[in-house]
N, C-alpha and C positions, 0 to 999 in steps of 0.2 A: 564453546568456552573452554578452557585449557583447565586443568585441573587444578582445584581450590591447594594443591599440598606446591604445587609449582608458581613459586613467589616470583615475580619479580624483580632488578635492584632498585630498591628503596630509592623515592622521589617523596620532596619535598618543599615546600613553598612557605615563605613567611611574610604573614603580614608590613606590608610596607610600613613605616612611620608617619606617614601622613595621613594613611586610612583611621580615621577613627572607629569605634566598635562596629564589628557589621558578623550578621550570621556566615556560619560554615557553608550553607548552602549559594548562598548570594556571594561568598569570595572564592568558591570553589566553581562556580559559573565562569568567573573572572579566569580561573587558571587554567581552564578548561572547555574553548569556547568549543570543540568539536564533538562534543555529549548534549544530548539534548536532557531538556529538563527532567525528564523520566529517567534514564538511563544513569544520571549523576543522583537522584534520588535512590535509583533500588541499590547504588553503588554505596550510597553510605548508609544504605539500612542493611546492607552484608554486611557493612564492618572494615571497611579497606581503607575509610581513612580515621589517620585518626591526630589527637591532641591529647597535650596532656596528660600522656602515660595510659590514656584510656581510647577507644574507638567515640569516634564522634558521632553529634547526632545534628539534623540539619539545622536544628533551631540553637543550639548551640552559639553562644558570642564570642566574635575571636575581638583579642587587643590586638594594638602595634608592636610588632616583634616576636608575635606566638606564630609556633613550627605548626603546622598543619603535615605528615608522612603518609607515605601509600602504602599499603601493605598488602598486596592481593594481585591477580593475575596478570601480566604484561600486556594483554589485548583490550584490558580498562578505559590505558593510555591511548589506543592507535589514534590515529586521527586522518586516517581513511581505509577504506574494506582491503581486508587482506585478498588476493589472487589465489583462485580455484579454480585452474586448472582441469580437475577431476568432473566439475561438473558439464554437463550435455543438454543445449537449452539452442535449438533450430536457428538459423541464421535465414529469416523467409528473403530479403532483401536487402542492398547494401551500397552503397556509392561512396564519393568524395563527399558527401556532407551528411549523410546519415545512414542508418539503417533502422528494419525492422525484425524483431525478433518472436518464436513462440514460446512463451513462458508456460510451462509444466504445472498444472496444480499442487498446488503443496509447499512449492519456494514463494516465500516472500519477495516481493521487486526489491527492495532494498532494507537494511539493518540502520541500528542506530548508532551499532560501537563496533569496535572488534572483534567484540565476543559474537558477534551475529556472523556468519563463515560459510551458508551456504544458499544465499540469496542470489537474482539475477544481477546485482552491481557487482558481487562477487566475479562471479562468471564475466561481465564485461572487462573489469578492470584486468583478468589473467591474460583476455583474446584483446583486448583496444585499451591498453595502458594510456592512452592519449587521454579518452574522456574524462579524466582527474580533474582535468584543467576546464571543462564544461559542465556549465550548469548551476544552480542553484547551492549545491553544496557537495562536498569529496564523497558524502556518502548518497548521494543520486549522480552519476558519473552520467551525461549525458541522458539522463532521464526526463523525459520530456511529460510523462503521466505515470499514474501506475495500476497495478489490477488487484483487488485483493488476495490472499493465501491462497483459496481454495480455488480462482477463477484464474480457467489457462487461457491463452491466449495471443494476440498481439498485443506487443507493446515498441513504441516509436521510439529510438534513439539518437540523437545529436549526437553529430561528429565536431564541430563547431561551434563557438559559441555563436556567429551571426545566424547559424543554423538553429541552433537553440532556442532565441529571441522571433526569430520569424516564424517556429512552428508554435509556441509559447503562445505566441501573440492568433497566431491561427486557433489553437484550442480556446482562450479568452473572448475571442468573436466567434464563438461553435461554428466556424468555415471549416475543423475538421468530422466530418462521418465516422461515430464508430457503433459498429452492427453486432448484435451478441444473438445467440442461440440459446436459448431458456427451454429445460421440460418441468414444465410446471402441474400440480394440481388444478385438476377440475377443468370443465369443457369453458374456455373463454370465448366472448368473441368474435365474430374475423378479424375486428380490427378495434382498435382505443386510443386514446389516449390519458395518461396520469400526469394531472400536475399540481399536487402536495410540497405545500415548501416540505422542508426537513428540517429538523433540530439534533442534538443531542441526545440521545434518554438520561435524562439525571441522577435515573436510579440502578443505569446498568452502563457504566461507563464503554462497554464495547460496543453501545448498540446508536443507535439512529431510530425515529421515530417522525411520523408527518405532522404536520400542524394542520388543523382541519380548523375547517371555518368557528365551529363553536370553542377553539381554542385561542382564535384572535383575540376575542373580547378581554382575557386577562393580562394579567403583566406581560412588558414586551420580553421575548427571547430573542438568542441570533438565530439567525435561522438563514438555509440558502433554496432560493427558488430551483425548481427540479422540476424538470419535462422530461417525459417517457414515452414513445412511440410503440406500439408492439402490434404485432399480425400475426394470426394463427395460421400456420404452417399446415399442421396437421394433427388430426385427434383420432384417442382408440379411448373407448372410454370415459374413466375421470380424469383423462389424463391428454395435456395437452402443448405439443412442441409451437414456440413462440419465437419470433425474430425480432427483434426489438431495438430499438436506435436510440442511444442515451444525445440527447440534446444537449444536457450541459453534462456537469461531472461531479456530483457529489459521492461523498462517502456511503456506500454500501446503496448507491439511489434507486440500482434495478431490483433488488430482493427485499428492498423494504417498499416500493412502490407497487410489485408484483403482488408483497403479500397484504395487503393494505387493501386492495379488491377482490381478497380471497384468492388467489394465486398463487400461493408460494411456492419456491424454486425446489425442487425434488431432491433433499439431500442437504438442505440447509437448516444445519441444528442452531441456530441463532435465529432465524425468521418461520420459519416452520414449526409444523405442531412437534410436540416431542412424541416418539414411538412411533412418528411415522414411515410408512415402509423407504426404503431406499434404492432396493434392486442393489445391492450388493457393492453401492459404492462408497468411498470414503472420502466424500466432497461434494458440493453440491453441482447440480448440472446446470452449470453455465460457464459459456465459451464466447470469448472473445474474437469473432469470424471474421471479420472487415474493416480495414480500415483505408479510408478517402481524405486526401489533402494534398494541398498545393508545395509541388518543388520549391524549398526556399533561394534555390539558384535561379530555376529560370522557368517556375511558375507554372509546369505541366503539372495538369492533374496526377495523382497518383493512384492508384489501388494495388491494395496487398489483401491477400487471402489465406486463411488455412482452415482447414477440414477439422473437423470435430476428430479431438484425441481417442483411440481405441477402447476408451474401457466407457468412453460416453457414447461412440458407436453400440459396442455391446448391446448398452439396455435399449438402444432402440432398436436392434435385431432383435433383443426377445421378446420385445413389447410388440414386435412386428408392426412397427411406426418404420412408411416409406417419407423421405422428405420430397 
């Protein structure tokens, strides 16, 4: 994000005459459909717009005719991911209708404003200025899934919108495979299955939690069904590498499934015990290894593959874990 002293020029909006009273947050949606509802929220609890001679607040009521002004960074406004160039994010496969890339732990797949600058849409949109015009929105440029912060790996990109819709529609019918590499605590195992719906956690908005049978019985929640595949690879110890095949695709589904039968993913301060050791990484170890699906041209199978990143090789040289 560009520095709070470096303003932008002043933008402005005013309520039309036919709107009658409506809050700053609900006509500021309106002038701004390319911010999603988080991002237009933390932007007016900085202070950048404002009314009134004063910075606005969302619950704030505009009339017909009141000025609504911007006053804060130019990358507030974009209304899609700036190009970087700078960044270095593997190109595993690639044709006339899509490709497949490895995403780096640590970048996010994609931002929600301007101010986000060093995600994988970043990096597509500098190398495939095309995929703007695919997809779901300017800020998933051809993005077909995604992976969370800390998890590297594959991720599938439309070159096309008919491309788009037929892998879209492949991942909605799980006719895609995708295969992750987990080293987890404790000896699991050879083989399981987990299938925990999942909810929200209510009380820790970043997290995800399963709904277990003695949870049904109360008020209903959303919640998405989630199947999990895993097979013990190999163990030294407490400790134990796991291949795993996410069935459908929920939010955080393998590390909160993992740790849910005592498994948790080695390195995961959000599902993991706290204090617990790490082996000296700064992410959790899990990788995105495989991924299987149908040509949307002309219906060949596909497989794409990549090798565990170096510093996740590492800990299993020194744990002396052979896969």
């Amino acid at each position: 994000m560009a520095d709070q002293g470096e303003r932008a020029e002043i933008k402005s909006w005013s309520v039309p005459s036919e709107t009658g009273e409506v809050r700053l947050d609900a006509f500021l949606r309106r002038c701004l459909p390319q911010l999603s509802g988080g991002t237009l929220a933390s932007a007016i609890d900085k202070k950048v717009f404002w009314t009134g001679g004063r910075p606005g607040r969302k619950g704030d009521k505009l009339r017909a005719g009141q000025i609504v002004t911007f006053h804060g960074p130019e990358e507030w406004l974009f209304t899609q991911p700036s190009p970087a160039k700078q960044l270095d994010v593997p190109i595993i496969y690639e044709d006339a209708s899509l490709l497949v890339v490895n995403k780096p732990a640590g970048m996010a797949t994609h931002g929600f404003s301007g101010k986000d600058t060093q995600t994988l849409a970043n990096f597509l949109v500098a190398h495939r200025p095309d995929l703007l015009s695919v997809g779901k929105s300017r800020w998933e440029p051809g993005l077909v899934h995604r992976l969370d912060l800390d998890t590297s790996g594959l991720v599938l990109v439309a070159k096309a919108p008919a491309a788009f819709d037929s892998l879209r529609l492949q991942f909605r019918r799980r006719k895609v495979k995708k295969t992750y590499w987990a080293l987890v605590w404790g000896a699991t195992a050879a083989e399981g299955t987990i299938e925990f719906p999942i909810v929200h956690d209510s009380r820790d908005r970043r997290r995800m939690h399963v709904l277990k049978n003695t949870d049904r019985t109360r008020e209903p929640v959303k919640h998405w069904r989630a199947l999990t595949i895993f097979k013990m690879i190999c163990q030294r110890g407490n400790l134990s590498l796991v291949e795993v095949e996410m069935a459908t695709g929920v939010t955080h589904q393998i590390r909160v499934h993992l740790a849910v039968i005592g498994h948790p993913i080695i390195g995961d301060v959000l599902y993991g015990q706290a204090g617990s050791e790490t082996f000296g990484l700064n992410r959790h170890f899990l990788h995105a290894r495989a991924l299987e699906f149908r040509h949307p041209k002309d219906d060949r199978r596909i497989k794409v593959e990549a090798g565990l990143p170096e510093e996740l090789q590492e800990v299993l040289s020194h744990l002396k874990m052979k896969p």
